[in-house]
N, C-alpha and C positions, 0 to 999 in steps of 0.2 A: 504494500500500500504506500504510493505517492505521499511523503509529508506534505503538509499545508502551510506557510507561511506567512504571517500576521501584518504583512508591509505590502499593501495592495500597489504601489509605484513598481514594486519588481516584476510581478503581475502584467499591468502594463506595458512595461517594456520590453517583457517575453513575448506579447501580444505582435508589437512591433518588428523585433528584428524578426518574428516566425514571416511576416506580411514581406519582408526585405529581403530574407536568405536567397540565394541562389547556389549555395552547395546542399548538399545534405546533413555534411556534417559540417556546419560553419563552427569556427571559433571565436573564442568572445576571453576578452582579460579583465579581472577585478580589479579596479585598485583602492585598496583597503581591504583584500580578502579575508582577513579574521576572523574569532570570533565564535559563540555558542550557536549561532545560527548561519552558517555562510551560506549567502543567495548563490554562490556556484552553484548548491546543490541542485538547486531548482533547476538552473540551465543544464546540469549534469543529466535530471532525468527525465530533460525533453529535448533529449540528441545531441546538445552541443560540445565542443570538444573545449574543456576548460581552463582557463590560468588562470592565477592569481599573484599578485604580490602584497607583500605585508610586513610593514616595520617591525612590530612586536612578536618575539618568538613565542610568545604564551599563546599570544592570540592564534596563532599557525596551529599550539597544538590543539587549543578547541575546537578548533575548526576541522583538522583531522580525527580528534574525537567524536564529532557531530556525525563528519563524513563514514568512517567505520573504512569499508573494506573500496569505496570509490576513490578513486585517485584524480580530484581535485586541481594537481598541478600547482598548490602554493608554495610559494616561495619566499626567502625575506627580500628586501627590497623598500627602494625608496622610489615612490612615484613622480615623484620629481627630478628623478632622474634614472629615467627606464631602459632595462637591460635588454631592450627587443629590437630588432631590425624596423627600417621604415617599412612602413604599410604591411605590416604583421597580423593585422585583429582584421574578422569580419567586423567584432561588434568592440566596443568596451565601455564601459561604467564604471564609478564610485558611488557606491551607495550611504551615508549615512557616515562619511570618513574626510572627505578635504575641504569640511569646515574645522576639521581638527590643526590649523595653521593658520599661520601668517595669509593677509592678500596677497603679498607678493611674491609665497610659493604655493597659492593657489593657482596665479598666473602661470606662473614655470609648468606646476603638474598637468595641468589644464594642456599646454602647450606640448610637452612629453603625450599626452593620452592621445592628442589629437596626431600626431606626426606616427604614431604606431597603429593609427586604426587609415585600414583600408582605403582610399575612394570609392564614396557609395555606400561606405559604411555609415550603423549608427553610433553617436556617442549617447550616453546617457548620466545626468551628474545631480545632485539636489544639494543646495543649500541652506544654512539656516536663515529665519528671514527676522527683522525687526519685530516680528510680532511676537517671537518667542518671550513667555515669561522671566527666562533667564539674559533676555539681553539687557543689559547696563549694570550684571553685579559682576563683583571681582575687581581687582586691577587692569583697570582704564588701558588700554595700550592705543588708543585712538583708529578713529574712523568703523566705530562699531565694533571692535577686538577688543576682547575681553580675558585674563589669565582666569580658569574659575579651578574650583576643586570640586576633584569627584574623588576616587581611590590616589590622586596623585594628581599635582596639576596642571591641566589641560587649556590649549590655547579652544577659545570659540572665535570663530569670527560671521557675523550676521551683516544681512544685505535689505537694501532696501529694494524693492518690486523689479526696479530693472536694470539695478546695479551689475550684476553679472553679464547682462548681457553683450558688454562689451569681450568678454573673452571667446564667446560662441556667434562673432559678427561676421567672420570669414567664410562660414559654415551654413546651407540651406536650413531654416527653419523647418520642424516638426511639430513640436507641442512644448508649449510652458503653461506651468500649473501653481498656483498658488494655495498651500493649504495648510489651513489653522486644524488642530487637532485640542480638543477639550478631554481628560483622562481623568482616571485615579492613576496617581502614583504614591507609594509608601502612605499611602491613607489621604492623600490628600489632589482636589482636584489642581490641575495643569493645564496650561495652555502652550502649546508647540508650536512653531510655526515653519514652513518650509515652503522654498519654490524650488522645481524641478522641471530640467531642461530635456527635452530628445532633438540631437539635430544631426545632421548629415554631412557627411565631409564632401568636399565639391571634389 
């Protein structure tokens, strides 16, 4: 039995690259592959042939924990500066990972993800957006970036509605999507916020 996982955007952009593919078995790179739930899996167990890269080694081994006996393809690695030939990926994404930096090595990895995915290819990337409830605590580091703590502390950095769009301006439009998420977390309600991009390398 197929796992189900709880992040309807991954969803979505399987929806896509399947409308896009033109092999059988295309392949597709993570970057931010980590992690107790890695969304490889889901492209793993609908044909695609998968990579990943991933800073933290811990995170690698959850993520091969999760995965079990499939072979995922992650690696350690810095997305900012990617170990792959040009025009390597049918597909690639980050999901839920390169707002964890600086803007100006979101620029770089942004730049890295695009130069390794195919023409014709999709990218796919989400950020955090102003609307999140955690944006403005922690140590200021200006223009929306934030030092906060979670287990250890972690850079955020959030955007306003089409602040990003300058990085995906060389690139065909597909779909941007702006969306607030209302929760419980540790007992208490939250508000999220994210936009996320699919576009196409010309």
């Amino acid at each position: 039995m197929k796992k189900v996982f709880r992040h309807a955007p991954l969803y979505q952009f399987l929806y896509y690259c399947d409308l896009e593919k033109t092999v059988e078995t295309p392949t597709i790179l993570d970057c931010g592959a980590g992690g107790a739930t890695p969304p490889l899996t889901l492209f793993h167990s609908h044909g695609y042939q998968t990579y990943g890269i991933e800073f933290n080694l811990k995170q690698i081994e959850k993520a091969n924990a999760f995965a079990g006996d499939l072979s995922l393809n992650i690696m350690q690695g810095d997305m900012r500066k990617l170990r792959f030939n040009d025009n390597s990926f049918d597909f690639v994404y980050s999901y839920n990972s390169i707002f964890h930096m600086k803007k100006t090595d979101i620029a770089q990895s942004l730049s890295e993800m695009k130069r390794v995915l195919k023409p014709g290819g999709l990218i796919f990337v989400n950020f955090l957006s102003t609307d999140d409830f955690r944006c403005g605590e922690g140590t200021d580091l200006g223009s929306h970036q934030y030092e906060q703590m979670e287990d250890a502390p972690v850079i955020h950095a959030y955007f306003e509605y089409d602040e990003a769009d300058q990085y995906l301006g060389d690139m065909t439009f597909v779909l941007k999507e702006r969306r607030i998420i209302e929760r419980i977390f540790e007992g208490e309600r939250i508000r999220q916020g994210f936009i996320d991009y699919i576009a196409r390398k010309n």
